[in-house]
C-alpha positions as CSV (number, residue, x, y, z in Angstrom):
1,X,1.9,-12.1,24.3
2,X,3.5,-14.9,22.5
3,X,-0.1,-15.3,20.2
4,X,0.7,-11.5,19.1
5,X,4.1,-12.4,18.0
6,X,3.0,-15.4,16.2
7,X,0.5,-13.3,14.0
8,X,2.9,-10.5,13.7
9,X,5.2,-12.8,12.4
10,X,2.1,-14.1,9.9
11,X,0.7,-11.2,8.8
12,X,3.9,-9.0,8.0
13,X,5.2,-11.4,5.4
14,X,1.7,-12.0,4.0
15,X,1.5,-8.2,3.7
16,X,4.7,-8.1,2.4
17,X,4.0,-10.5,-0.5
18,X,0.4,-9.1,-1.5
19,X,2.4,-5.5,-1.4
20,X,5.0,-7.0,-3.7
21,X,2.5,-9.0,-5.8
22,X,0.4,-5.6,-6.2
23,X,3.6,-3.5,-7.0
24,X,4.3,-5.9,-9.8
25,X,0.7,-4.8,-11.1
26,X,1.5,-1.3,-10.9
27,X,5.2,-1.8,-13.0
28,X,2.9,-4.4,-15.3
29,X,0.6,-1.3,-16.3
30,X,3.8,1.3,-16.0
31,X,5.3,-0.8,-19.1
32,X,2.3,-0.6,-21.2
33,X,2.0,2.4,-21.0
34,X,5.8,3.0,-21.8
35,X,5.3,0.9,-24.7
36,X,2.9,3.1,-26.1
37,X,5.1,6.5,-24.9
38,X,8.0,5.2,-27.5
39,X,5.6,3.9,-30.1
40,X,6.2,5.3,-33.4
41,X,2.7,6.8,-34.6
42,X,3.9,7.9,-38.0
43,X,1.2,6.7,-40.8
44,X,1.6,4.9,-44.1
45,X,5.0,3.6,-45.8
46,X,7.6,5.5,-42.8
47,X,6.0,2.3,-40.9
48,X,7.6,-0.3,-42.3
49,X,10.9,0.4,-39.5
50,X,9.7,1.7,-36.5
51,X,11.3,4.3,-34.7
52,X,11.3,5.4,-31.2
53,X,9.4,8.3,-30.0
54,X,12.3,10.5,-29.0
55,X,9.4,12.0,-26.4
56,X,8.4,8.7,-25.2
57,X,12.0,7.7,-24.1
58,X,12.1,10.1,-20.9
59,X,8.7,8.8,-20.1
60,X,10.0,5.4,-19.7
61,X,13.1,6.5,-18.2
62,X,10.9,7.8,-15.2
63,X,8.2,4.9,-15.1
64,X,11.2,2.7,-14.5
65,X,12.9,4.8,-11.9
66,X,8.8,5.6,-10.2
67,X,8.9,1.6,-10.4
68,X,12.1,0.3,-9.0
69,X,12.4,3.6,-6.2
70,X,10.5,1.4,-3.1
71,X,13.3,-1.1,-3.4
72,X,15.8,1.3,-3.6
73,X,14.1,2.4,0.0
74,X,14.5,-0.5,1.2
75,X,17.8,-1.3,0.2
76,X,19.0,1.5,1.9
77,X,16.8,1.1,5.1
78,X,17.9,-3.0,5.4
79,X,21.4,-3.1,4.4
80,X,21.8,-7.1,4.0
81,X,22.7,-9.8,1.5
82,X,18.8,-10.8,1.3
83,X,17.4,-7.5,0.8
84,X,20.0,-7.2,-1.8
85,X,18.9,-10.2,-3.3
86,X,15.5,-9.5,-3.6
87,X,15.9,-5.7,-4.2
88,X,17.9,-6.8,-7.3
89,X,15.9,-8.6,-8.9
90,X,13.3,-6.2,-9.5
91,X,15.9,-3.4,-10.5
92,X,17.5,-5.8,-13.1
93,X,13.9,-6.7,-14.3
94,X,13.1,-3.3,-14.8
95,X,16.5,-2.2,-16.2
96,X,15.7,-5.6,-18.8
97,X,12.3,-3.9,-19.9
98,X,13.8,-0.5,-20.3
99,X,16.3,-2.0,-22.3
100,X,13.7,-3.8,-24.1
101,X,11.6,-1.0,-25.1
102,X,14.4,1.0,-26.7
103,X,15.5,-1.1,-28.6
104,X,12.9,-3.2,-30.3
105,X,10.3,0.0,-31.3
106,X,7.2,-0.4,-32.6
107,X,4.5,1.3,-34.4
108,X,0.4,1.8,-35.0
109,X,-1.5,4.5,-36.7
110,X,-4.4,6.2,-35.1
């Protein structure tokens, strides 16, 4: 029994990590593709200032919250300082590239 415990106490944090590592994927493509939801698309001289999709801003309002909502779930399943400390960082990082993305737009023509 004591073998059991010892690989249970292996493979959970391995798991753990390969699920974080593979989340941080997922919120890696969900910012692309935000990026491109607030591009401005507009052709010829009304690129010289990009502006922000106006349609594009709800879209990466919702990839953020789809992004940080499994470490809100466990922030309110383990409520302690370390899973507030690692919860946190990820919902800062994400509020960062939201922040990010509004307000430095930018533009390509099709």
């Amino acid at each position: 029994m004591g073998g059991k415990l010892s690989i249970v106490r292996v493979v959970g944090p391995v798991l753990g990590a390969l699920a974080f590592a593979g989340w941080a994927a997922v919120g890696a493509y969900l910012f692309v593709l935000a990026n491109f939801a607030t591009a401005d698309t507009r052709c010829g001289e009304f690129t010289r200032t990009p502006r922000i999709d106006a349609e594009g801003v709800s879209w990466v309002l919702g990839y953020g919250l789809v992004w940080i909502a499994p470490f809100l779930v466990l922030l309110l399943i383990f409520r302690n300082r370390l899973t507030l400390i690692l919860t946190g960082i990820p919902i800062v990082v994400a509020a960062v590239a939201v922040v990010f993305l509004l307000t430095h737009p930018w533009s390509f023509c099709f």
